[in-house]
PDB file of N, CA, C and O in Angstrom:
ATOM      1  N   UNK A   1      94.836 111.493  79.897  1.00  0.00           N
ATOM      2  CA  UNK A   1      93.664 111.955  80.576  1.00  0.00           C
ATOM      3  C   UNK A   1      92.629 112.359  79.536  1.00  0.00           C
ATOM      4  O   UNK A   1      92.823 112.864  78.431  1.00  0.00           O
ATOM      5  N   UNK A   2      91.343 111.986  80.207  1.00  0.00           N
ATOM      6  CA  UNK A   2      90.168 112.631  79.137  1.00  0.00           C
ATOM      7  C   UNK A   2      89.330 113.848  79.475  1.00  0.00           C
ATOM      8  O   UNK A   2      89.479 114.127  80.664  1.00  0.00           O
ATOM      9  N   UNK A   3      88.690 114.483  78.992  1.00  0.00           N
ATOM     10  CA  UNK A   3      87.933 115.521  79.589  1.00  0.00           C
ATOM     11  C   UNK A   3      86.567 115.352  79.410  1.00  0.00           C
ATOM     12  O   UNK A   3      86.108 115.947  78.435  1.00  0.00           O
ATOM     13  N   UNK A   4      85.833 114.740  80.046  1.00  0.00           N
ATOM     14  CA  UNK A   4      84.366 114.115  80.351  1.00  0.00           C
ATOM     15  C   UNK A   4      83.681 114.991  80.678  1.00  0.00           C
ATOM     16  O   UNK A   4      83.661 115.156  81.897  1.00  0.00           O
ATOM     17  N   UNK A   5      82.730 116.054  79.765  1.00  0.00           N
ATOM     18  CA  UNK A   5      81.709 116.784  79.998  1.00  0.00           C
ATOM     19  C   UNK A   5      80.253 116.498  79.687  1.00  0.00           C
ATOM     20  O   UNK A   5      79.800 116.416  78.544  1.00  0.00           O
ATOM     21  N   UNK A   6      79.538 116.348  80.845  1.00  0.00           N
ATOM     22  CA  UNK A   6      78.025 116.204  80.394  1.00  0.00           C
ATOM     23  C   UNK A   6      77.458 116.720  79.242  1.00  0.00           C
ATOM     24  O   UNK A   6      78.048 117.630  78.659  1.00  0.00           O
ATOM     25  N   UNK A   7      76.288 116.239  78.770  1.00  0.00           N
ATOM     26  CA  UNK A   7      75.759 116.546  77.709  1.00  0.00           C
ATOM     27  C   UNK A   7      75.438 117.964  77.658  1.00  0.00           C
ATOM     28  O   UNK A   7      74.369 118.145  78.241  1.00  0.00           O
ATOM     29  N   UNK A   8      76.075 119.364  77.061  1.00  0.00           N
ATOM     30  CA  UNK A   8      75.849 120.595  76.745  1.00  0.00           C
ATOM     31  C   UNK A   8      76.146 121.251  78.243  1.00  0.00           C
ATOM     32  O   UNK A   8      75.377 122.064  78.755  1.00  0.00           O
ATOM     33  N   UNK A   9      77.433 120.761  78.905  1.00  0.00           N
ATOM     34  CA  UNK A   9      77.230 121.324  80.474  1.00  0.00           C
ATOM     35  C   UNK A   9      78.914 121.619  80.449  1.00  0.00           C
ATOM     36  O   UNK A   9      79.714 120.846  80.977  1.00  0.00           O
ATOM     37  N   UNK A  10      79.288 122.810  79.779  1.00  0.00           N
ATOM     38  CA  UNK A  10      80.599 122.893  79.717  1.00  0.00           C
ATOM     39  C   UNK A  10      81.690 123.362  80.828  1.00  0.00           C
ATOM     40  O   UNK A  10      82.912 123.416  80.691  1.00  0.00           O
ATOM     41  N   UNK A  11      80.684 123.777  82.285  1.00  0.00           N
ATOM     42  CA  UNK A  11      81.400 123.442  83.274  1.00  0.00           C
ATOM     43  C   UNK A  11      82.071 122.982  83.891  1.00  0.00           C
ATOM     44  O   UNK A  11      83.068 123.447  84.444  1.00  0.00           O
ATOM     45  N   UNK A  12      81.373 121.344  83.922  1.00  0.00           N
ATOM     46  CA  UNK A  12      81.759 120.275  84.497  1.00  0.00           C
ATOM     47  C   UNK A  12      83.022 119.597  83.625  1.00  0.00           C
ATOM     48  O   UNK A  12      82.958 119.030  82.534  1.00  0.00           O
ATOM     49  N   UNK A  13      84.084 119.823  84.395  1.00  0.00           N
ATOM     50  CA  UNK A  13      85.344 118.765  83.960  1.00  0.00           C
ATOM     51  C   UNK A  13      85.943 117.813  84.804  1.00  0.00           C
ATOM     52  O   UNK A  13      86.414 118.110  85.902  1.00  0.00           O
ATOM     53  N   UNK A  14      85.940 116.077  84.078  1.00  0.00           N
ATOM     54  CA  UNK A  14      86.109 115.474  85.017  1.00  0.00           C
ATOM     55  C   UNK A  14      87.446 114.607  84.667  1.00  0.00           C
ATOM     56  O   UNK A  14      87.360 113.791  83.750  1.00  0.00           O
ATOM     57  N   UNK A  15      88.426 114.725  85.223  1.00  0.00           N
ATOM     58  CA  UNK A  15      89.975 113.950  84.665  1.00  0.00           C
ATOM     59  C   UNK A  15      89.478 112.661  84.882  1.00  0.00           C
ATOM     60  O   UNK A  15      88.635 112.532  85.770  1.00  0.00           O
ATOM     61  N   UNK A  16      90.009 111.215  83.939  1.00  0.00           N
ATOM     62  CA  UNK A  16      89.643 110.085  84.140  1.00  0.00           C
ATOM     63  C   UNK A  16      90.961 109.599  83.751  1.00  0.00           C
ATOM     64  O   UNK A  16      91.358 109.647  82.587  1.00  0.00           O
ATOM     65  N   UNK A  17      91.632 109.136  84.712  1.00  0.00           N
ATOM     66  CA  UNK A  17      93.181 108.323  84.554  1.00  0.00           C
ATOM     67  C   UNK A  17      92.715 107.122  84.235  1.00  0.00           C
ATOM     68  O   UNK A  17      91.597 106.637  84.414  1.00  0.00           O
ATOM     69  N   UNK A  18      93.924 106.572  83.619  1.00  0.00           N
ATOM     70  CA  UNK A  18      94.026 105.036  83.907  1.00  0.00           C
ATOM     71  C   UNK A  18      94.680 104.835  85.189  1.00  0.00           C
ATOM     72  O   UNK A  18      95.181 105.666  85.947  1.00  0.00           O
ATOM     73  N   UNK A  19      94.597 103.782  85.270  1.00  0.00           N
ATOM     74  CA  UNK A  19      95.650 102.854  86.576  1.00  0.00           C
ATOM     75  C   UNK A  19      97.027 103.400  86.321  1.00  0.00           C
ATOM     76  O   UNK A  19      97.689 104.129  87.060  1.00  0.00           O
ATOM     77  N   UNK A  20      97.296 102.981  85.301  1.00  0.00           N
ATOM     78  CA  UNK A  20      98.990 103.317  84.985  1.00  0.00           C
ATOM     79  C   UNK A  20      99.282 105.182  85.509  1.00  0.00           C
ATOM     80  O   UNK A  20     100.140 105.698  86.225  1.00  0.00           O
ATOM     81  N   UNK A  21      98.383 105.615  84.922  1.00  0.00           N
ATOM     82  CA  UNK A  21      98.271 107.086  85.273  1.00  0.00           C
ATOM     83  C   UNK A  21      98.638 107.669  86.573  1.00  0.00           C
ATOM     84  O   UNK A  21      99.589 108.216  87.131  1.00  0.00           O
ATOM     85  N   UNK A  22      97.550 107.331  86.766  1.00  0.00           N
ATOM     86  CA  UNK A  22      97.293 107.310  88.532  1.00  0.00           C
ATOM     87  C   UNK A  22      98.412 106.830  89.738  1.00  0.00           C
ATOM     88  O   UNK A  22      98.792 107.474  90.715  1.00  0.00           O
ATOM     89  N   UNK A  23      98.837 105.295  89.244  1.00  0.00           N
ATOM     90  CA  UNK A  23     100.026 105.050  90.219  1.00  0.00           C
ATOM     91  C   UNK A  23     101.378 105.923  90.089  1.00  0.00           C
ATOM     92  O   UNK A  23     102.327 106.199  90.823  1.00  0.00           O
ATOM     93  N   UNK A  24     100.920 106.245  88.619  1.00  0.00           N
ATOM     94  CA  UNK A  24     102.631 107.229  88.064  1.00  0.00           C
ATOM     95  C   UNK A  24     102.358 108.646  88.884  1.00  0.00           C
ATOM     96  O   UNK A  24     103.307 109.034  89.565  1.00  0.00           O
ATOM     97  N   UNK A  25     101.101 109.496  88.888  1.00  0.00           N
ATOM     98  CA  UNK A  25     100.881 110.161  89.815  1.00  0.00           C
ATOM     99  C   UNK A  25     101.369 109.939  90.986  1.00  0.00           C
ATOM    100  O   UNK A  25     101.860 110.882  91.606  1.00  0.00           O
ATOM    101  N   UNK A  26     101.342 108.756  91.490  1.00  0.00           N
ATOM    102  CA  UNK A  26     101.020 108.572  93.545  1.00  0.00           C
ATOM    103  C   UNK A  26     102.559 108.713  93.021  1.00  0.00           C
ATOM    104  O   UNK A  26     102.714 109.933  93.075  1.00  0.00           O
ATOM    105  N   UNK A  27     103.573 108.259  92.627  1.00  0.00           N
ATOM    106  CA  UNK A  27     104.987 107.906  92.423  1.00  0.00           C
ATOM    107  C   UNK A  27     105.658 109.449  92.270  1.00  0.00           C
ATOM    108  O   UNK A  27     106.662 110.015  92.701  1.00  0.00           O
ATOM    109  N   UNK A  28     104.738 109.728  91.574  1.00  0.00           N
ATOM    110  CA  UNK A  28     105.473 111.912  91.572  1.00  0.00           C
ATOM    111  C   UNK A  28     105.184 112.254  92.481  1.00  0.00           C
ATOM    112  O   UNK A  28     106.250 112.713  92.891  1.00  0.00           O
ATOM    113  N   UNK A  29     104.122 112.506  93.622  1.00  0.00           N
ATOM    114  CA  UNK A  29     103.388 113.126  94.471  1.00  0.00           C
ATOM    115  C   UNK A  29     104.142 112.171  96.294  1.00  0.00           C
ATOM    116  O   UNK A  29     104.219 112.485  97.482  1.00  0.00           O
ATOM    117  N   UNK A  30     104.356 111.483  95.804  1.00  0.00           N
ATOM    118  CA  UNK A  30     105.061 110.616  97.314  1.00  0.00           C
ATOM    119  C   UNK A  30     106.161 109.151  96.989  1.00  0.00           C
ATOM    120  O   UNK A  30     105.789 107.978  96.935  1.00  0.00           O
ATOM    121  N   UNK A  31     106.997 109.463  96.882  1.00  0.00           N
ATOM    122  CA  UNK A  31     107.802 108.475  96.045  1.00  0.00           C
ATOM    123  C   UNK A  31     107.963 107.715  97.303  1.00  0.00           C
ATOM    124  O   UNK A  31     107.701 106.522  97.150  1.00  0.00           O
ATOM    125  N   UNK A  32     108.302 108.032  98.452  1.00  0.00           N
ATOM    126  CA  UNK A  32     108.810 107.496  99.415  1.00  0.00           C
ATOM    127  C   UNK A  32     108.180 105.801 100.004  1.00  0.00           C
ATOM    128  O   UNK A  32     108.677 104.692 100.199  1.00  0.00           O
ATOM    129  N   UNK A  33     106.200 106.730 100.169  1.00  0.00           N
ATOM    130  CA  UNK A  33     105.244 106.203 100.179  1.00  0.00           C
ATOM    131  C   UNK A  33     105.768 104.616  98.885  1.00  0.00           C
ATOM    132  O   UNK A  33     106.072 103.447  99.122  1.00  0.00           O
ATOM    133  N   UNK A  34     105.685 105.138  98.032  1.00  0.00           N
ATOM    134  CA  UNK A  34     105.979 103.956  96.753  1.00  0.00           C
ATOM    135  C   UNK A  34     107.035 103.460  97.145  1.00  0.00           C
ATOM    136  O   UNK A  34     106.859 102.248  97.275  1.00  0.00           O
ATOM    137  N   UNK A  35     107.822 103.688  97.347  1.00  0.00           N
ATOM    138  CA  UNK A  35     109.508 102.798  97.614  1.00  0.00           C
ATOM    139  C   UNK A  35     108.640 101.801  98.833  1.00  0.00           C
ATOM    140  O   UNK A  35     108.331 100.709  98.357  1.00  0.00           O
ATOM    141  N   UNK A  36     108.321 101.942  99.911  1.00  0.00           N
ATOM    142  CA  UNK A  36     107.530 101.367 101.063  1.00  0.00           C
ATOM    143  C   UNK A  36     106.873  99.975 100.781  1.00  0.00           C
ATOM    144  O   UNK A  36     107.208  98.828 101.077  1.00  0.00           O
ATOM    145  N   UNK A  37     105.727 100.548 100.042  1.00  0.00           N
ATOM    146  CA  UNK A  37     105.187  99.624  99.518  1.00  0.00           C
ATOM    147  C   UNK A  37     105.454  98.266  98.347  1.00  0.00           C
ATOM    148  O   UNK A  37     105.077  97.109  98.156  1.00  0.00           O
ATOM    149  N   UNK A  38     106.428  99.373  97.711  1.00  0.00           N
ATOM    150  CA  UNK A  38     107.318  98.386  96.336  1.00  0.00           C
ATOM    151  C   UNK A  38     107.754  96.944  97.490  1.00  0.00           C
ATOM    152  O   UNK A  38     107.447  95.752  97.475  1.00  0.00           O
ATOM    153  N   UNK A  39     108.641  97.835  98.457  1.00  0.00           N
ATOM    154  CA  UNK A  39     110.026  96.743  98.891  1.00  0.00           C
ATOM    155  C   UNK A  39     108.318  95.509  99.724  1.00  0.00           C
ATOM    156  O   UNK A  39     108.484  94.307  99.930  1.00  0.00           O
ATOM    157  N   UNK A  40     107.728  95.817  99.853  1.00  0.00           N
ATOM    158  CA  UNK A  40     106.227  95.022 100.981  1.00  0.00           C
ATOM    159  C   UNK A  40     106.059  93.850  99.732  1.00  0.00           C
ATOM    160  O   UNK A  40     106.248  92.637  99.820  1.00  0.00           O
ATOM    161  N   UNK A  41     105.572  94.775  98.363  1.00  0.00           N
ATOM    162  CA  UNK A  41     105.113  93.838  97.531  1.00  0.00           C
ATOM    163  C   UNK A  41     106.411  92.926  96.516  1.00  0.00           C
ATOM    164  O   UNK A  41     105.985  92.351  95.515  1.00  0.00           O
ATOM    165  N   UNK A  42     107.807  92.844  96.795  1.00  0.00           N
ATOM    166  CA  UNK A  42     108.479  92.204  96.507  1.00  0.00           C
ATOM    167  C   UNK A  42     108.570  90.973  96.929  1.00  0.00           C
ATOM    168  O   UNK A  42     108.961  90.049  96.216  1.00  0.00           O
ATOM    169  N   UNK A  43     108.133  90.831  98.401  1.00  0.00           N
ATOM    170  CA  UNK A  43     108.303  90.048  99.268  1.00  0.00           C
ATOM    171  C   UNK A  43     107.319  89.299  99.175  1.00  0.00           C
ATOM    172  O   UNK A  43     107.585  88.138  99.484  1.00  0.00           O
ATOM    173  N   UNK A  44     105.967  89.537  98.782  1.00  0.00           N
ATOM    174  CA  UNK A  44     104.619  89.300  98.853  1.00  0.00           C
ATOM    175  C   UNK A  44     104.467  88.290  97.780  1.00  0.00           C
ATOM    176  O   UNK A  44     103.803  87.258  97.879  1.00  0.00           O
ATOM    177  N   UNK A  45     105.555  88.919  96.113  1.00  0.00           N
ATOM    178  CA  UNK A  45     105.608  88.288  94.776  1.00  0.00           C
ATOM    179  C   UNK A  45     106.402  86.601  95.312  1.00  0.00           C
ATOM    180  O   UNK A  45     106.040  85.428  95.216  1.00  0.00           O
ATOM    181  N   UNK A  46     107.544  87.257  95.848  1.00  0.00           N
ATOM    182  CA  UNK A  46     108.798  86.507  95.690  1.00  0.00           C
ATOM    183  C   UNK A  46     108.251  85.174  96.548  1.00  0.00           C
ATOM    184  O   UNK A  46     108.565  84.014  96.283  1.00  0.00           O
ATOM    185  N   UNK A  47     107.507  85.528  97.459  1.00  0.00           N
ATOM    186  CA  UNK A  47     106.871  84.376  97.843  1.00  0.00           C
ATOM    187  C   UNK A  47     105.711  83.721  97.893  1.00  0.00           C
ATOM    188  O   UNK A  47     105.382  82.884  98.734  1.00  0.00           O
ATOM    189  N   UNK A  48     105.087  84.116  96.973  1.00  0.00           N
ATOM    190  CA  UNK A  48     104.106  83.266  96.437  1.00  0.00           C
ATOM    191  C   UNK A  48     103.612  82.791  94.934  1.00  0.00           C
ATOM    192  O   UNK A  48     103.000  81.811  94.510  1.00  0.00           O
ATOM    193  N   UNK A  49     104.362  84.349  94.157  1.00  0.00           N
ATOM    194  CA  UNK A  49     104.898  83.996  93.082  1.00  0.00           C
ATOM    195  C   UNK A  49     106.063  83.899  92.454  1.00  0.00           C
ATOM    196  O   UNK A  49     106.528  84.841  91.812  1.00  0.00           O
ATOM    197  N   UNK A  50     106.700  82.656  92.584  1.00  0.00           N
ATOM    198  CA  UNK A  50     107.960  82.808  92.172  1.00  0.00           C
ATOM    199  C   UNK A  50     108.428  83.280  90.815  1.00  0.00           C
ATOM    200  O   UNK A  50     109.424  83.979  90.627  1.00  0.00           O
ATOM    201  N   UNK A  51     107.484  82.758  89.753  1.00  0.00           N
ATOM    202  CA  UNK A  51     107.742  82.942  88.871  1.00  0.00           C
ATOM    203  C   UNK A  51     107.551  84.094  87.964  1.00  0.00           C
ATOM    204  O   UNK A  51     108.105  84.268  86.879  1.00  0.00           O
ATOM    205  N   UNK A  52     106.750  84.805  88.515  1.00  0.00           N
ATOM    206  CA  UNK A  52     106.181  86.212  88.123  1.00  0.00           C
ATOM    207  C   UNK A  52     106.925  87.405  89.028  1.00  0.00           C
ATOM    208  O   UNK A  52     107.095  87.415  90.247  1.00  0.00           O
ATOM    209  N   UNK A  53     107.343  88.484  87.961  1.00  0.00           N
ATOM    210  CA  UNK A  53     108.002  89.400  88.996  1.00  0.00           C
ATOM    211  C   UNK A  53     107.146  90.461  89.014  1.00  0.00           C
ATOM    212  O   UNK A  53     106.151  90.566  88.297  1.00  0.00           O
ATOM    213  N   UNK A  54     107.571  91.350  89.930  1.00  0.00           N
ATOM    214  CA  UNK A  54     106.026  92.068  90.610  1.00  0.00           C
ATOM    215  C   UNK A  54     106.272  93.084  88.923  1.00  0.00           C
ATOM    216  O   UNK A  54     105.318  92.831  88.187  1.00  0.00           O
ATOM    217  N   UNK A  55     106.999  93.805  88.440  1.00  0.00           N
ATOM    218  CA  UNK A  55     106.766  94.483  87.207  1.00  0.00           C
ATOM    219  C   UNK A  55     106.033  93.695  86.551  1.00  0.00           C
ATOM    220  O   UNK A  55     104.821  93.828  86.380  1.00  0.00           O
ATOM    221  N   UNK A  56     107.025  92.441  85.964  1.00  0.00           N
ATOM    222  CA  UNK A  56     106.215  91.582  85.157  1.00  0.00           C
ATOM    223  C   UNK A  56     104.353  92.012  85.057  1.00  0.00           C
ATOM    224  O   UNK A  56     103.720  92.431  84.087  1.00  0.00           O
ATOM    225  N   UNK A  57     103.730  91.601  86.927  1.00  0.00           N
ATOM    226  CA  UNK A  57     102.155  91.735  87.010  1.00  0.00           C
ATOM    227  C   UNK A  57     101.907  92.755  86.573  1.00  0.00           C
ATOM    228  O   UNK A  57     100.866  92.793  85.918  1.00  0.00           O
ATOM    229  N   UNK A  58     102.844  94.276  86.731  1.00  0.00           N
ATOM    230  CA  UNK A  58     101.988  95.223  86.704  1.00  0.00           C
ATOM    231  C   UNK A  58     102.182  95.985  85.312  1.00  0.00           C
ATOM    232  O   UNK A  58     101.680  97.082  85.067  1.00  0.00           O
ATOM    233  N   UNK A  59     103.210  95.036  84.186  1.00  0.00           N
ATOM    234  CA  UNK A  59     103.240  95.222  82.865  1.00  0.00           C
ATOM    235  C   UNK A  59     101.524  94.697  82.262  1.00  0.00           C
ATOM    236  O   UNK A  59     100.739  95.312  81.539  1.00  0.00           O
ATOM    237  N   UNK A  60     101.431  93.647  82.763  1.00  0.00           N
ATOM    238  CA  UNK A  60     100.427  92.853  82.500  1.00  0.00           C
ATOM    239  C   UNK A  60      98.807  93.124  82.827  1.00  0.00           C
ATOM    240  O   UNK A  60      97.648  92.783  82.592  1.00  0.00           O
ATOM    241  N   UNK A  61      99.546  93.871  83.441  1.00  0.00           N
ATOM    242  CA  UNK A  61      98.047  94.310  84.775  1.00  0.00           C
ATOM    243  C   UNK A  61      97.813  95.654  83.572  1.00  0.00           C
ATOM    244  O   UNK A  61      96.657  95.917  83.238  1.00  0.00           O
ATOM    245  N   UNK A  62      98.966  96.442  82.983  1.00  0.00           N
ATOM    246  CA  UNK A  62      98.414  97.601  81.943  1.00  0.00           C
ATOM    247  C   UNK A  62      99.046  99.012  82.465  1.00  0.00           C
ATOM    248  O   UNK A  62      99.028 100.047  81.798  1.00  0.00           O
ATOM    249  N   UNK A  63      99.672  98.865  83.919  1.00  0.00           N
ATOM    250  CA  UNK A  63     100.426  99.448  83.843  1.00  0.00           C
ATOM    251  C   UNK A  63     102.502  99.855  83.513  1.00  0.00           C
ATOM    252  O   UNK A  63     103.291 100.097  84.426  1.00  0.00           O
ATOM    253  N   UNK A  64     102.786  99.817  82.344  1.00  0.00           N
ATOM    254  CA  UNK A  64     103.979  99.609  81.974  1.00  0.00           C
ATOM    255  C   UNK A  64     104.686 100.878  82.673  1.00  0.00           C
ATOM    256  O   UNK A  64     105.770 100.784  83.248  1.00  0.00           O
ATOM    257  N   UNK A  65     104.225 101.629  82.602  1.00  0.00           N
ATOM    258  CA  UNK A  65     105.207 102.995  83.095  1.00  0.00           C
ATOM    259  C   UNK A  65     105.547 103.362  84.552  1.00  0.00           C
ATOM    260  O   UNK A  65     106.495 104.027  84.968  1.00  0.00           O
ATOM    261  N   UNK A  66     104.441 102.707  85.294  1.00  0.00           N
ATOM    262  CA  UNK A  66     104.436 102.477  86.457  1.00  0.00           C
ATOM    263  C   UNK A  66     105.644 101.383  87.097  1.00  0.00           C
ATOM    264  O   UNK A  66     106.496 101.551  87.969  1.00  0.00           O
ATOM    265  N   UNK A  67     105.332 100.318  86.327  1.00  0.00           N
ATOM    266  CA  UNK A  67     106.364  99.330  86.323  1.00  0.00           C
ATOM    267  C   UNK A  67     107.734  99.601  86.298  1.00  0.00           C
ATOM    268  O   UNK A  67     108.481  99.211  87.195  1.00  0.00           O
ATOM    269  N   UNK A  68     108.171 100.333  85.192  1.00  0.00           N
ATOM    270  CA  UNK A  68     109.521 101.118  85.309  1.00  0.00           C
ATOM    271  C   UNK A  68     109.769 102.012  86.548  1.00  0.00           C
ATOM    272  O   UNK A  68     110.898 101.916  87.030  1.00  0.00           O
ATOM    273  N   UNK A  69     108.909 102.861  87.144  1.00  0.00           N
ATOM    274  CA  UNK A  69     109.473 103.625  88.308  1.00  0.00           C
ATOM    275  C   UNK A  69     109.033 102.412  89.256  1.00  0.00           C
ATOM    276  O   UNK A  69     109.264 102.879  90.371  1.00  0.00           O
ATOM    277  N   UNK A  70     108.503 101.048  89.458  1.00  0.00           N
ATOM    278  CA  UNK A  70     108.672 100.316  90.590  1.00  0.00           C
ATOM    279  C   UNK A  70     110.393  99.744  90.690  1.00  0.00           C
ATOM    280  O   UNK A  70     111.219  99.739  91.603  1.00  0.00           O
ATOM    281  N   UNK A  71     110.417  99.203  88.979  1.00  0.00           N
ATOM    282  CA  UNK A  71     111.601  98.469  88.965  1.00  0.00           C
ATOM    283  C   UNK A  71     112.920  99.885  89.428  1.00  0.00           C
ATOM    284  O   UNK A  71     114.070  99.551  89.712  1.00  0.00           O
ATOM    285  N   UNK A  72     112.598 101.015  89.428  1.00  0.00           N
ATOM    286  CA  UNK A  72     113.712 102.056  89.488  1.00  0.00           C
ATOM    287  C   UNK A  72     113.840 101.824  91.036  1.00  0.00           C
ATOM    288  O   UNK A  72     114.954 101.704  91.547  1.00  0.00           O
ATOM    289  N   UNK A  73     112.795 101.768  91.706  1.00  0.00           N
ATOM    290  CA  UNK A  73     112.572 101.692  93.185  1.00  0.00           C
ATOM    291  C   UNK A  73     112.735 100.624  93.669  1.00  0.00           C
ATOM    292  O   UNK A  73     112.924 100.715  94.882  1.00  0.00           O
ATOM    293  N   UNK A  74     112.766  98.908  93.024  1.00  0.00           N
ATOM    294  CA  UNK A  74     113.474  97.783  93.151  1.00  0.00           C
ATOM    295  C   UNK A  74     114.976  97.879  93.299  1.00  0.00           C
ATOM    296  O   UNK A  74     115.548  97.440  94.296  1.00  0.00           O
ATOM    297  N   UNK A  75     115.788  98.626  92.005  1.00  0.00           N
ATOM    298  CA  UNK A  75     117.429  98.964  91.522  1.00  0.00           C
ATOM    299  C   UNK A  75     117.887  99.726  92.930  1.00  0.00           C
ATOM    300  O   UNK A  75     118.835  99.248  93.553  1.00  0.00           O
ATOM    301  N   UNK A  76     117.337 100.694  93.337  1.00  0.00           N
ATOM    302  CA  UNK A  76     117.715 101.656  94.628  1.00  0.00           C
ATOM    303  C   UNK A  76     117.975 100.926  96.083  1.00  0.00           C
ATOM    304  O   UNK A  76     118.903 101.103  96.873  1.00  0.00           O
ATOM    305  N   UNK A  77     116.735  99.966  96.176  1.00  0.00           N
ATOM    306  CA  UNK A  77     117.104  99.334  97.729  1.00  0.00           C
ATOM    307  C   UNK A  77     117.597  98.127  97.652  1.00  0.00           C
ATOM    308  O   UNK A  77     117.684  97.486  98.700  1.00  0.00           O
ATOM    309  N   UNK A  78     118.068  97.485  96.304  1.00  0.00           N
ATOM    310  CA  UNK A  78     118.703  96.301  96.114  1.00  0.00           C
ATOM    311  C   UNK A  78     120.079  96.489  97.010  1.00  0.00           C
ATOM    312  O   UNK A  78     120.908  95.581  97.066  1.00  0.00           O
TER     313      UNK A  78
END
């Protein structure tokens, strides 16, 4: 996270995640929610991309850490 303050305005603090950040957030804050959606977008990969696995995209996409708690949430409802 960064701390983005206007020019001489030491009030204002503004958190700026990345993607990876952010989904790793939604994944602490509602895992369940994420398991839901994981098992939706397996189905979504597996059939249209065969060859790409949904981590794979979202290694690629920039989120890696995210990817690991999808694939943890892949291992669970296998």
């Amino acid at each position: 996270m960064r701390d983005l303050r206007r020019h001489g305005d030491t009030a204002s603090e503004f958190a700026v995640l990345t993607a990876d950040e952010f989904l790793t957030l939604v994944d602490d804050t509602s895992p369940s929610l994420v398991q839901a959606v994981t098992n939706r977008q397996r189905r979504y990969w597996a059939d249209r991309r065969p060859t790409v696995t949904l981590t794979a995209a979202l290694v690629s996409a920039g989120a890696p850490e995210f990817a690991k708690r999808v694939e943890r949430h892949l291992e669970s409802n296998a």
